[in-house]
N, C-alpha and C positions, 0 to 999 in steps of 0.2 A: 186696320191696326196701325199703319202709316200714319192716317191722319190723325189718331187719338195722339197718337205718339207727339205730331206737330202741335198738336192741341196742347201739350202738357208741356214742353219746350218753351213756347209763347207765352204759357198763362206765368212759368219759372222767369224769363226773364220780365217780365210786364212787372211782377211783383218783388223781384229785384230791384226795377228800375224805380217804382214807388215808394222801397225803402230809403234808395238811393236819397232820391229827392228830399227826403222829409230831413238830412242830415242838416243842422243849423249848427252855430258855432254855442257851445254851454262853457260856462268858466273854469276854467283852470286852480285844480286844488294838489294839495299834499297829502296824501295817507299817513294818515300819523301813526295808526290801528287798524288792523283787522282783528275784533270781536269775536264771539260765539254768535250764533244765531245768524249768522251775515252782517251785522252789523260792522261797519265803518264809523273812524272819526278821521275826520277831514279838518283842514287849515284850510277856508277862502283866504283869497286877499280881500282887501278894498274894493270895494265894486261899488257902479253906479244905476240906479234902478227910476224907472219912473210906477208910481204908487197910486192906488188909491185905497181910500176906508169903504167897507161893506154893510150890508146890513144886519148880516147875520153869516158865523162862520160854518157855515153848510156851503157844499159844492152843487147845490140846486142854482136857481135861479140870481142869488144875489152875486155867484161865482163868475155866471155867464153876465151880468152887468158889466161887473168889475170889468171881467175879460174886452168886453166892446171897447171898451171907455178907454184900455190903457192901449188898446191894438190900433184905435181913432189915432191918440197921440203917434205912435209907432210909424203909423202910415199913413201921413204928411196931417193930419189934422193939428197942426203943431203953428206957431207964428210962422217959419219959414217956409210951410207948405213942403219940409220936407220929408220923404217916406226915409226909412231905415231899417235894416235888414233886421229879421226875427232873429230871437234867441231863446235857447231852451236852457234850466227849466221853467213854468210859468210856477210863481210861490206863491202860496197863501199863507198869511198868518193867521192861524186858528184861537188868538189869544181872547182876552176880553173885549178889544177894540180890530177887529176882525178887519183883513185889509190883504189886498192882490195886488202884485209886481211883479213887473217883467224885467230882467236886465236889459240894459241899453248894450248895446256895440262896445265892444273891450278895450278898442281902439282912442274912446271918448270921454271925457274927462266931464262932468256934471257941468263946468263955463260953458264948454263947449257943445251945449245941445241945444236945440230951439225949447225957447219957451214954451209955455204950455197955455194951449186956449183954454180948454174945459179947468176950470181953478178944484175941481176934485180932483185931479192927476197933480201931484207933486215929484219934482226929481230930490233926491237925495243920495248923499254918500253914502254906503255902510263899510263903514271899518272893516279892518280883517278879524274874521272870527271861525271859530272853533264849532262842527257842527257833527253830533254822532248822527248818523245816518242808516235805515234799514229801506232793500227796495223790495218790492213788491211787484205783481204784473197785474196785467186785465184791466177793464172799465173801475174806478177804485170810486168808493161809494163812504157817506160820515158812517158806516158803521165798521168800514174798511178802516176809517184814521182812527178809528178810537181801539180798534181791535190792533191795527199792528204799532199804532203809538202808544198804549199797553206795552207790548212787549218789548220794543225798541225801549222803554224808561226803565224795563223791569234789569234789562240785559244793560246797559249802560252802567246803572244802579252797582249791580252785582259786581262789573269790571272795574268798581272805584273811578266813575267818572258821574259830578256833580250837574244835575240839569239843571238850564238855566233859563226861563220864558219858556213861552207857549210852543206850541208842537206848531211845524212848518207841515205845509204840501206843495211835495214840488212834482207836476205832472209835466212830461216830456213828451207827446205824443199829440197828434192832431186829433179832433172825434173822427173822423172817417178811420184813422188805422185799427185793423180789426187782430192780427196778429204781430204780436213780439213788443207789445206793450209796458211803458213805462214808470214806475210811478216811485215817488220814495216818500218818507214819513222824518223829520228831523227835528233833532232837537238842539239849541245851544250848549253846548256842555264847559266845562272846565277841570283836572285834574282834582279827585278829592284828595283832602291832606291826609296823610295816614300819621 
């Protein structure tokens, strides 16, 4: 009994310690709203992202391209050879021209990042903007984005708040973590006039 007991102690902090670790820095927003449904609208600021275009917006294979390609830049495949610390969440644009970014380091201003070798990775600014937001947990699947970005438009909709572009994914979470999983669905919004 002792030992199970040890046994379940170890396996508690091992999987502590694994949460621990996966913590990375994600950008700092405002709550402007809290929604029905769980839905959030957030104020980003300005942030700086390095991008690229995909082939298609499904979170199959074109996802995990994407994901290589900008994680290469991230982690010194860059001019200066140099690595840089992750940052969550990783976003997809699900629009008609379908395209995955990561944020850069908060600290870093778009002058100041090495160049990019692979000419499909692009840095660029994004302004500050305005984003309703619904999250979700578990493995999140395109039939996951279309079901809770449904609902995230319909609740938005309803609260007199205007969508603006395609639906985001922003997933927070490594593939190995198996429990307390992250994931959210977002849309640009704007105040409707009334």
């Amino acid at each position: 009994m002792l030992f199970i007991g040890l046994l379940l102690v170890l396996a508690f902090l091992a999987g502590r310690r694994l949460l621990a670790s996966e913590k990375v820095p994600e950008p700092t927003f405002k709550r402007l709203a809290k929604l029905g449904g769980g839905v959030e609208v957030r104020a980003y600021p300005s942030l700086v992202v390095a991008k690229t275009g995909l082939r298609s917006n499904s979170l199959g294979a074109p996802a995990n391209e994407g994901f290589r390609k900008v994680a290469r830049y991230l982690f010194g495949g860059n001019e200066r050879s140099e690595s840089m610390a992750m940052t969550a969440p990783v976003v997809m644009d699900m629009g008609e021209q379908p395209s995955l970014f990561f944020y850069m380091p908060f600290d870093r201003s778009e002058s100041d990042l090495p160049a990019t070798r692979d000419r499909a990775i692009t840095l660029q600014t994004l302004p500050p903007r305005t984003l309703g937001v619904l999250r979700f947990g578990g493995y999140a699947s395109d039939k996951d984005l279309k079901r809770y970005g449904r609902r995230l438009r319909e609740i938005l909709e309803q609260e007199g708040w205007q969508v603006e572009g395609p639906l985001l994914y922003m997933g927070y979470n490594a593939p190995w973590t198996l429990v307390g999983r992250r994931n959210e669905v977002a849309f640009e919004v704007r105040r409707s006039k009334a």
